[in-house]
C-alpha positions, 0 to 999 in steps of 0.5 A, a space after each residue: 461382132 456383127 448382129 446375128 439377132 433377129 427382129 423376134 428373137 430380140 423381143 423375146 430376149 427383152 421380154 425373157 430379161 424384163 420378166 427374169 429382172 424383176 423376178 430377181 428384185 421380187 426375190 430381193 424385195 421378198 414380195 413374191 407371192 407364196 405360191 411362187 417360192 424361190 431360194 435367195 441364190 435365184 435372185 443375182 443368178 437371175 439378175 445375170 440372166 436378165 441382163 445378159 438377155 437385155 444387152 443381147 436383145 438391144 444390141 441384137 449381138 450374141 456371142 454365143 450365136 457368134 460361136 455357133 454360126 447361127 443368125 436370126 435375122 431374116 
């Protein structure tokens, strides 16, 4: 598979997986603030996400754009 994911579109996709990531393990942790309240299934669904969106961002590979023919690279 050729990299079809561009320079932004990459540091986006980090940044959405970190943010996702410890999301899920403050889920797992039960250290969420109380106005930030999720279900516990949010927590490996979560976790998917965010290491779907880290490989897709270091790799600058996406299956998904493959499929579609979309590339963000300049």
């Amino acid at each position: 598979m050729e990299e079809n994911v561009g320079d932004t579109d990459s540091i986006v996709r980090i940044t959405l997986g970190a943010v996702a990531g410890l999301l899920s393990l403050g889920i797992l942790a039960d250290v969420l603030p109380s106005s930030l309240t999720l279900p516990e299934i949010a927590s490996p669904i979560l976790g998917v996400v965010a290491i779907a969106l880290l490989a897709t961002g270091f790799t600058s590979k996406c299956g998904l754009y493959s499929v579609l023919g979309m590339d963000t690279r300049e």
